[in-house]
Steps between C-alpha positions, in 0.01 A plus 500: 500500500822566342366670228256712687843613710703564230244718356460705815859551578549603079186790593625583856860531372356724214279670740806631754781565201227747367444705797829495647756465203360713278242761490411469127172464400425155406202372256198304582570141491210341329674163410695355806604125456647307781823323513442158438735268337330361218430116408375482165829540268306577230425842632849598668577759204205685570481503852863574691458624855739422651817703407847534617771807427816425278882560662526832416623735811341835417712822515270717727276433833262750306320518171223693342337358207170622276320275269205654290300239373215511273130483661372434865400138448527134676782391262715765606374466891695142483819653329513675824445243712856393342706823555350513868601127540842594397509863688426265774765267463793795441364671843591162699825514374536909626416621160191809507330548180252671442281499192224769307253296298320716292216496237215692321147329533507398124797462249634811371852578373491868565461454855763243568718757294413757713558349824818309422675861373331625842670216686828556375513856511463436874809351545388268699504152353827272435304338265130523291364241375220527179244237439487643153143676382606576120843421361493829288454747766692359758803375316570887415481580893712205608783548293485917633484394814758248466731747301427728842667263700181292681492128460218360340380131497165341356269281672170277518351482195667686218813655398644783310796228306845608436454407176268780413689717631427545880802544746314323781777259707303206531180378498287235726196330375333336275734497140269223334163692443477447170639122544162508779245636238574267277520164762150681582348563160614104439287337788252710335514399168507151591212539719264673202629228282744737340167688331215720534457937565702625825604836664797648654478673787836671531551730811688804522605590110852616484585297821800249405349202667148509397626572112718236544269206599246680249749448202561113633130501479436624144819300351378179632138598391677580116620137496113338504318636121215427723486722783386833465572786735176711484627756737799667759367718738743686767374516859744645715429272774167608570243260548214703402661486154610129462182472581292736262779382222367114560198554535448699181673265295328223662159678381635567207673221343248182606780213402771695692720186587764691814658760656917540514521742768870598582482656854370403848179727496325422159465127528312566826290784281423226180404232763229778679410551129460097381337390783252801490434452149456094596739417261747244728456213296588700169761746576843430567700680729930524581702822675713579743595439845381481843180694566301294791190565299676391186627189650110419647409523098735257417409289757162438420560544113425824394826567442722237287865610588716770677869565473646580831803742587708429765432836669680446842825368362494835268506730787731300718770496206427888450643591795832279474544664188413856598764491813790370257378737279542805775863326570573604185516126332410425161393208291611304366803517714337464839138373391297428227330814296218286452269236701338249440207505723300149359082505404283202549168401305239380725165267450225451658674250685736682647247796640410373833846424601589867366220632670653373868785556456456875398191555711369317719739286712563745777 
């Protein structure tokens, strides 16, 4: 019963800040976990809920921030769940901020280039935040913009780093991706009995954190003489073409030992494929993250292993940073340029409990 009234009160609470605080459009929320607390320690890096703001008195009562992320998808829907949770949080203590969430149906660098300029031409925003498409063609707009005077911070899943020569302030999210692709590629090897044909199924090309786990991937791959990578195919989160990719190599290449797929949607497309093609017992599957149908796969088998981002604690710490950043702090006096946001591999084991605790305990 507690849980069930938590949950309600997180959705109600939601529900009133968006029509009465605020009258920015909002996304569809497609992934909406309750908050629980969570008994199995095991998982506690994967799952945070429950989430409390730092000391920090902010400046203003008001702030206006943008954040142009890269797709419309379900990984993204629970990064927001974590700035609302902490939008929420700043409003009890008198604080209004409000929040444009914006992004084209599939990855595309040109149009989060267009629409940041177009955001802070406006004027409008204290700060924008960029849940970098492609490193190249955004670092060049960031560093204008920045030059312009706007403050710029990265986000979510990949980031435009200093040390290639992007102005951004700071950046929340994952900074282990290629650390993930390789914990990833390693479960796999192992599984396969470090030999036999496989394919990469890499994501958006050009998109740091995809690249990054992909390069993980094929380093660990380089280290056993007898694995073979027969192919890398790019999907840009569509299903349709995880799926058409697995299932033509599946055809294809008849002792086809896996799939590494680095994002959220093409594990759930190579699962469609193997268990189409009959092929459970043979083919050996690991990607990323928290997809409901992805977790059912690894549940009952089809899939061997998933890395999962702690989504929710991303968003939360976004906005923390993004308000210091609109004071006018900077790391590393006031806060870290970097965090540390931590990625857990799950089994089969582990799905079930996932599954609850994600989706279906309210």
């Amino acid at each position: 019963m507690k849980k069930l009234t938590r949950f309600f009160v997180l959705v109600l609470s939601s529900f009133l800040f968006i029509f009465f605080s605020c009258s920015k459009e909002k996304p569809e929320k497609t992934f909406i976990p309750p908050q629980i607390d969570n008994p199995d320690p095991n998982l506690d890096n994967s799952l945070h809920f429950v989430h409390t703001l730092d000391s920090y008195q902010p400046a203003k009562k008001e702030y206006n921030f943008y954040f142009a992320y890269k797709n419309k998808h379900p990984w993204f829907d629970a990064v927001y769940l974590g700035l609302d949770d902490a939008v929420l949080q700043y409003r009890k203590k008198g604080i209004n901020i409000c929040i444009d969430y914006i992004a084209p149906d599939i990855v595309s660098a040109e149009d989060q280039k267009t629409k940041v300029c177009q955001a802070a031409a406006s004027g409008e925003y204290d700060v924008i935040g960029i849940d970098v498409a492609e490193s190249n063609v955004m670092t060049p707009v960031i560093n204008q913009l920045m030059d312009k005077g706007q403050k710029i911070m990265t986000f979510a899943s990949s980031d435009a780093k200093k040390e290639d020569g992007c102005k951004r302030i700071a950046y929340v999210g994952n900074t282990h991706n290629y650390e993930d692709g390789v914990a990833l590629a390693e479960a796999f090897c192992q599984k396969i009995d470090y030999k036999g044909k496989v394919v990469i199924l890499g994501g958006a090309e050009g998109a740091p954190c995809h690249e990054e786990r992909v390069w993980g991937a094929k380093d660990v791959f380089a280290r056993y003489p007898e694995i073979e990578v027969v192919g890398l195919e790019y999907d840009y989160d569509s299903l349709k073409l995880s799926y058409d990719f697995a299932k033509k190599y599946i055809d294809e290449v008849p002792d086809l030992k896996g799939f590494f797929c680095s994002n959220m949607t093409n594990p759930v497309g190579a699962a469609r494929a193997v268990i189409d093609s009959k092929k459970t017992d043979s083919i050996v599957i690991v990607g990323m993250d928290h997809d409901e149908e992805a977790l059912c796969y690894l549940r009952d088998g089809v899939i061997y292993a998933l890395a999962i981002q702690d989504c929710l604690s991303i968003g939360f710490d976004t906005i923390g940073i993004a308000v210091k950043i609109a004071d006018g702090l900077l790391p590393p006096d006031s806060f870290d340029e970097l965090t540390n946001e931590v990625t857990t591999v799950i089994y089969q084991k582990d799905a079930e409990s996932v599954l609850h605790k994600l989706f279906l305990d309210f």
